[in-house]
VOTORLUM-170485 format. One record per residue (C-alpha): x, y, z. Coordinates in pm, whole numbers. Each point is the difference from the previous one (the first is absolute). Example, Ala and Ser with C-alpha at 12.3 -4.5 7.8 and 13.67 -1.06 7.14 Angstrom:
BEGIN
{{1230; -450; 780}}
{{137; 344; -66}}
This chain:
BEGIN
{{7372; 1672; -2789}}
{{-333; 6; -185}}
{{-203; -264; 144}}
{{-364; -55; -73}}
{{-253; 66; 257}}
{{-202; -296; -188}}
{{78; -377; 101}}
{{227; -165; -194}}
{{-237; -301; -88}}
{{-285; 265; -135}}
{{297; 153; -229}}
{{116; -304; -146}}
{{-346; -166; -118}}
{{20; -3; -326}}
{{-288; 93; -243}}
{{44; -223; -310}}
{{9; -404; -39}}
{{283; 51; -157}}
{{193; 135; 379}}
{{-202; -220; 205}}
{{192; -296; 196}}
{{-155; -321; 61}}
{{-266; -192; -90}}
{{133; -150; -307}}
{{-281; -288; -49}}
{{-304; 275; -11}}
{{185; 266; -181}}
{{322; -112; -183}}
{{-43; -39; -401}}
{{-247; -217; -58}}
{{-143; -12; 335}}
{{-394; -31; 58}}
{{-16; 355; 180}}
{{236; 144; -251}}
{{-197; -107; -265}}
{{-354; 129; 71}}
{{172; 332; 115}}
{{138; 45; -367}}
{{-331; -37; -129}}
{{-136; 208; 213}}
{{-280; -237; 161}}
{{67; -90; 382}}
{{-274; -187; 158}}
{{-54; 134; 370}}
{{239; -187; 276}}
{{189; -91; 252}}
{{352; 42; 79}}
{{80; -247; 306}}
{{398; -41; 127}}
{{167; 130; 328}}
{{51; 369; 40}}
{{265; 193; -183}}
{{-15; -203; -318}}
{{-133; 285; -235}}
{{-375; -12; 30}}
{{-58; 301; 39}}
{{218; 120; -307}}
{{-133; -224; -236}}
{{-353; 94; 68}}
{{127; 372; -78}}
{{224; -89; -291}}
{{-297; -217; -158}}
{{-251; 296; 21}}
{{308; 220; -186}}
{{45; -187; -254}}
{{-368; -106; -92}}
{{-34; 413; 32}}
{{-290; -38; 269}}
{{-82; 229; 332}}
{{134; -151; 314}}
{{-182; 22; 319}}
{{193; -159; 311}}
{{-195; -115; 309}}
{{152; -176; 319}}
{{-221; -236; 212}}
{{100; 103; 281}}
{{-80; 361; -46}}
{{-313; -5; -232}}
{{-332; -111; 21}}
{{-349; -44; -221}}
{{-5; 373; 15}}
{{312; 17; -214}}
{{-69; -296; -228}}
{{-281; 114; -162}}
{{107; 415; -33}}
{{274; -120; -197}}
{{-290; -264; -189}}
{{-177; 346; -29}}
{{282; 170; -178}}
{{44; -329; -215}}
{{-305; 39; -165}}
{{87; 381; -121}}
{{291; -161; -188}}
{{39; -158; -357}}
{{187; -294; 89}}
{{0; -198; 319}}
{{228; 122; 259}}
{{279; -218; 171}}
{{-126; -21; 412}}
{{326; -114; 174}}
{{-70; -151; 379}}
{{268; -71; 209}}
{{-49; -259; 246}}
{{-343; -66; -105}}
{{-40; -338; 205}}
{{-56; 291; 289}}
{{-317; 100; -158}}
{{-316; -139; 143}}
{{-253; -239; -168}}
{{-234; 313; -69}}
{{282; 263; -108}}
{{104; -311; -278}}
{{-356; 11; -86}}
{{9; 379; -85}}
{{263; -130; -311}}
{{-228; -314; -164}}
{{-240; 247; -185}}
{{262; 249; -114}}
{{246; -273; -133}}
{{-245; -261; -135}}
{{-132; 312; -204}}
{{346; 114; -70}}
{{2; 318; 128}}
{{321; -57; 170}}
{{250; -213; -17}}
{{88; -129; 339}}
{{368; -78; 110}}
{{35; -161; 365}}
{{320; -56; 151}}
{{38; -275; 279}}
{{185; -138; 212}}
{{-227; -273; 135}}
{{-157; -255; -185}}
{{-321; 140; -232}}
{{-168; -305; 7}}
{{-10; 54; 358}}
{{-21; 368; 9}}
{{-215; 114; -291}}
{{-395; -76; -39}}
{{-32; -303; -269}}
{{-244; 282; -241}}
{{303; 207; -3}}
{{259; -232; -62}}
{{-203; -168; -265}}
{{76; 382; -166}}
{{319; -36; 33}}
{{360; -139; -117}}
{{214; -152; 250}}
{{377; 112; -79}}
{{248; -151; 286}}
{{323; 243; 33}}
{{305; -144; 136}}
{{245; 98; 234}}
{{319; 182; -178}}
{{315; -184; -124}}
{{346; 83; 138}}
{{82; 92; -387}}
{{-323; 270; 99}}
{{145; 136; 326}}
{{344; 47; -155}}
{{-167; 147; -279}}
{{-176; 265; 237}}
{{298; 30; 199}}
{{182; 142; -241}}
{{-211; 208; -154}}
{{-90; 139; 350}}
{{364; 51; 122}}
{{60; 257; -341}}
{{-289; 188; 83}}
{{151; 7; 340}}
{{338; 113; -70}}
{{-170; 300; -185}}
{{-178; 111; 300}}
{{292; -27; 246}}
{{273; 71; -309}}
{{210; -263; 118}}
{{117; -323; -90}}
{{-187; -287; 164}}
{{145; -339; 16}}
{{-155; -262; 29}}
{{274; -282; 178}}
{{-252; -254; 106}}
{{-353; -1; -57}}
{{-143; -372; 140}}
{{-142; 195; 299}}
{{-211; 190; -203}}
{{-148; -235; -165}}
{{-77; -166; 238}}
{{-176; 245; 171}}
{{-211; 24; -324}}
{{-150; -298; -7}}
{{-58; 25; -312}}
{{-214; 292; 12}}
{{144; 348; -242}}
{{-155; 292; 247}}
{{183; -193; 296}}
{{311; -7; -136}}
{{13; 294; -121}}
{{-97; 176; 305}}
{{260; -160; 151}}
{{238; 83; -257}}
{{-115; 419; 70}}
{{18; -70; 422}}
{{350; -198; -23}}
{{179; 280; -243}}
{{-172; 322; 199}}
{{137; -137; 312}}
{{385; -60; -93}}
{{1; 276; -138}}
{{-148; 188; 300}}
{{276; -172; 129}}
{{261; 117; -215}}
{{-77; 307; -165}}
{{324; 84; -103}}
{{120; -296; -178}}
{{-33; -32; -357}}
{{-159; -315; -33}}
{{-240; -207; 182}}
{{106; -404; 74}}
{{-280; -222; 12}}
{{61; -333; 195}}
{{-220; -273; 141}}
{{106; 127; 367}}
{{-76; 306; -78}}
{{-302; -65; -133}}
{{-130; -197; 298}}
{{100; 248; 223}}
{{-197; 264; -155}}
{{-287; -157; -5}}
{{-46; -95; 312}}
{{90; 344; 129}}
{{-218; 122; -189}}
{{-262; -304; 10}}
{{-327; 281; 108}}
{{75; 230; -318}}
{{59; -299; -206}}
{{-357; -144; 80}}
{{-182; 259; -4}}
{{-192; -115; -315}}
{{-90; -358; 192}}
{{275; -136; -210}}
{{57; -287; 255}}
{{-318; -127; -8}}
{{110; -327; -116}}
{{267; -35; 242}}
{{-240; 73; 313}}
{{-249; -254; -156}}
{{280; -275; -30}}
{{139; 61; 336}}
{{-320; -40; 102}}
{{-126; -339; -179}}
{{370; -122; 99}}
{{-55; 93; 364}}
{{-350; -215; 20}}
{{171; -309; -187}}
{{285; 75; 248}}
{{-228; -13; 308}}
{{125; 309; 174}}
{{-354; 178; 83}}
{{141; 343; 97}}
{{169; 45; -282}}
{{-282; -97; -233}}
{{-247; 271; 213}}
{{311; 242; -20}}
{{34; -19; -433}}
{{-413; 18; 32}}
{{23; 312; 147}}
{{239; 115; -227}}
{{-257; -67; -269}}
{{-318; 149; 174}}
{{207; 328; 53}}
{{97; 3; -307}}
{{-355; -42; -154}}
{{33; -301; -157}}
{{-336; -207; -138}}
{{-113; -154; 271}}
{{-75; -269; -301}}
{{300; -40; -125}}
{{127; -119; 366}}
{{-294; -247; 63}}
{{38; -188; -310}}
{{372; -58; 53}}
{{-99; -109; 317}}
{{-216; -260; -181}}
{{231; -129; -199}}
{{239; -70; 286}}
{{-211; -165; 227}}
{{-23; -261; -300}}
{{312; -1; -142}}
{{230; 42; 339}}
{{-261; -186; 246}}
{{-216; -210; -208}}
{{-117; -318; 210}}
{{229; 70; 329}}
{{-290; 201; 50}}
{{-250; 34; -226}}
{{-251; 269; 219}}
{{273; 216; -133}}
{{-144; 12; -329}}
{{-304; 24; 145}}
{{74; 287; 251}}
{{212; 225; -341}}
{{-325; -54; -188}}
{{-250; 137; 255}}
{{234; 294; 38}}
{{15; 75; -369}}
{{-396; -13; 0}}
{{-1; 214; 343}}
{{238; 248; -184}}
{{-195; 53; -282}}
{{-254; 102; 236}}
{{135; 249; 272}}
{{288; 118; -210}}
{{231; 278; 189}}
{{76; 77; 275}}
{{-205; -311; 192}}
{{98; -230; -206}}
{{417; 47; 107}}
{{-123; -289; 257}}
{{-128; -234; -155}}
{{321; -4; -171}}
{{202; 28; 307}}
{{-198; -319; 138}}
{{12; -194; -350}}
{{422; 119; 4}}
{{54; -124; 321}}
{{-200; -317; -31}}
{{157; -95; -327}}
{{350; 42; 186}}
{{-59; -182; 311}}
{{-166; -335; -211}}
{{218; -297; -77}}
{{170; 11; -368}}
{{-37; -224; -310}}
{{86; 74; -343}}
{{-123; -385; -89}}
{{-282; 58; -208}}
{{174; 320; -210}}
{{311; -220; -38}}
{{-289; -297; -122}}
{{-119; 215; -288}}
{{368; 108; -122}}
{{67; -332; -35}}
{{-281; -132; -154}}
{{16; 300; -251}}
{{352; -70; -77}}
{{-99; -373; -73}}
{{-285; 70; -224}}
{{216; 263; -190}}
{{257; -291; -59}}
{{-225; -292; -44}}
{{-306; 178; -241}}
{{-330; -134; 31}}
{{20; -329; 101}}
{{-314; -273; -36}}
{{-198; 10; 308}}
{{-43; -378; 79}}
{{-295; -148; -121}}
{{-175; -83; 301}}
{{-6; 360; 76}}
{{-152; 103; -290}}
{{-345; 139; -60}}
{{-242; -245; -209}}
{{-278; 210; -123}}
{{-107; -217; -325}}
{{-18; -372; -49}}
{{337; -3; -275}}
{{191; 130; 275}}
{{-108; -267; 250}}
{{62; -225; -199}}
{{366; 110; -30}}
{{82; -55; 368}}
{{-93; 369; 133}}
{{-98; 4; 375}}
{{52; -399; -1}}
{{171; -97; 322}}
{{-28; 342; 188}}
{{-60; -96; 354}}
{{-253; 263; 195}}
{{176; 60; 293}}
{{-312; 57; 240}}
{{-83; -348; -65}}
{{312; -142; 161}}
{{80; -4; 407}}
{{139; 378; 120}}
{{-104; 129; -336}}
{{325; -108; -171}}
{{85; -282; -258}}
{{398; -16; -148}}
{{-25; 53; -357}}
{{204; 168; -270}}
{{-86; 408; -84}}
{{340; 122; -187}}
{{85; -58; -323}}
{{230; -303; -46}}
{{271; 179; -78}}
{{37; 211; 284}}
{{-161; -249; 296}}
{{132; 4; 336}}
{{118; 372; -92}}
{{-49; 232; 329}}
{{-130; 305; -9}}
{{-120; 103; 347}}
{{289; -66; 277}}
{{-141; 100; 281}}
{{139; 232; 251}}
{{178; -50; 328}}
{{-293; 144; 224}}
{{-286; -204; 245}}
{{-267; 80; -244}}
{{204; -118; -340}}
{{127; -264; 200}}
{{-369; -154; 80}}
{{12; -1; -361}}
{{297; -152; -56}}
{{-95; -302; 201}}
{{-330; -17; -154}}
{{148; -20; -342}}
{{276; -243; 56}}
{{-322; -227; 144}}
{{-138; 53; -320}}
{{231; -45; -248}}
{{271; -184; 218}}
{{316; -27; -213}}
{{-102; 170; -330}}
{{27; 393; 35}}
{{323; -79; 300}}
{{-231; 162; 271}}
């Protein structure tokens, strides 16, 4: 056996468009990307898309084949310090180098500042990779800078493609055959992300045959698959692999309303390191889109921790998390209003623009006056409890119900109030 001391994902990434998998809509013939690397003029930008999708190596193959320097940074390692020594050795060189950041929605506002001068002058051309949102992450004067490129989670036709090519570098190193009987476990595992799976792929094989060093070849099968990974679940995480996992468990465990698990996956994540961030804005969005009006100081209580967060940061702020977590668990549960805006989104995809109904319409000048806008509207203030029956949909789609509220005391008050109002029409 010859087997690499290098990881099997770092061997495989390939160094040419032409051996890169994926991405098909930014770099496939024709593509936008594709086409303003053949001419040699890429703007500075951002790659956004879920880990393991070939950021990385498309930052490095770009800067190959445009035959600039490449300087690599990660966020979570670097600081102002190192920004501008590699600005410094920018400016020594004829042509702008290519500054690579991974996870650069880690950076703080004033490290991102450090960049605007250097790539607004084009002394560099910046490439940030993301997992987060940028409009959410990155300062607005940076992201002005910069092109937005969204990466996408690979294909099965990907994995299989990596699989393969990863089980005949395999068989070299262990020279013997490797069969591959079932693979749906291993894809799965993936999750759609290339350095997953194929880490996998190097644990699962170096195990059987560990196993089995005298047979001849090594049987890959769902079961054993499993069962290799969760022997071996430390090793295979050592890389924070499952961070997507722990952060699901844990959103699933506050919609679930178990508290102690939800405080168990949030430990998970502040051992782990994880953006204190990144936890208190999914927090946010639950306490909308899980609780919504059961409770709506739920929305109010994720909020203040977010702003708290940004504040204190690590280690204090682990509590305010813990108390948000626990809160958001314990509350009563609606997905009403989220459900609301699904539907009404799915309607106005179907229906188009429809006429807003005259009487609803704005009447700035005397022509449209004239044609009947704002005649008829009713001011609701002026009628007794603030509320007059009148017509607000399109005619098309009136009576159509959007909001159904949830079974819950608060959504219920609600409920009755509504059915008051509109009696028959919306079935409340």
């Amino acid at each position: 056996m010859n087997r690499s001391l290098t990881p099997l994902a770092e061997r495989l990434r390939p160094d040419s468009l032409k051996d890169y998998i994926g991405q098909e809509h930014l770099v496939g013939e024709g593509a936008i990307l594709k086409r303003a690397i053949d001419a040699g003029r890429i703007p500075s930008m951002i790659f956004w898309g879920p880990p393991g999708v070939g950021k990385t190596t498309l930052a490095f193959i770009i800067s190959k084949q445009i035959n600039r320097n490449f300087y690599t940074l990660s966020a979570v390692s670097s600081g102002v310090k190192d920004v501008r020594d590699v600005i410094e050795r920018a400016r020594m060189l004829p042509m702008a180098p290519v500054l690579f950041i991974d996870e650069i929605h880690r950076f703080s506002k004033s490290q991102q500042d450090s960049l605007l001068a250097a790539v607004e002058k084009g002394l560099i051309t910046l490439i940030g990779a993301t997992t987060e949102n940028p409009s959410f992450e990155v300062i607005s004067p940076l992201l002005s800078r910069c092109q937005v490129y969204v990466l996408k989670s690979l294909e099965i036709n990907h994995l299989e493609a990596l699989t393969e090519t990863a089980l005949k570098v395999l068989q070299k190193d262990y020279s013997k055959d490797i069969e591959l009987r079932e693979q749906e476990a291993l894809l799965q595992i993936s999750g759609g992300d290339a350095r997953r799976l194929l880490n996998a792929i190097e644990l699962v094989v170096d195990v059987l045959n560990e196993e089995n060093e005298t047979a001849k070849t090594i049987v890959i099968t769902n079961e054993a698959t499993k069962r290799c990974i969760q022997q071996n679940l430390v090793k295979y995480d050592k890389k924070g692999e499952m961070h997507y996992d722990v952060i699901s468990a844990f959103i699933k465990s506050l919609r679930g309303s178990d508290p102690n698990a939800a405080v168990y996956y949030l430990a998970r994540m502040v051992e782990a390191g994880e953006d204190p961030l990144f936890i208190a804005r999914r927090m946010l969005i639950l306490a909308s889109e899980d609780i919504g009006n059961a409770n709506p100081n739920a929305l109010l209580l994720a909020n203040s921790c977010f702003d708290a967060v940004q504040k204190i940061g690590w280690p204090e702020s682990r509590i305010i998390l813990s108390q948000t977590a626990i809160y958001l668990a314990a509350s009563a549960k609606s997905n009403a209003s989220y459900q609301a805006i699904n539907l009404a989104q799915e309607v106005v995809k179907k229906t188009g623009d429809l006429s807003v109904p005259l009487h609803l319409r704005n009447a700035p000048t005397r022509l449209m006056k004239d044609l009947g806008y704002g005649e008829s509207y009713k001011y609701a203030h002026s009628y007794e409890g603030n509320f007059v029956e009148q017509e607000f949909l399109p005619d098309s789609i009136s009576g159509q119900k959007f909001y159904d509220p949830g079974n819950n005391p608060r959504e219920n008050e609600l409920r009755e109030a509504l059915q008051k109002r509109w009696k028959k029409k919306y079935g409340y």
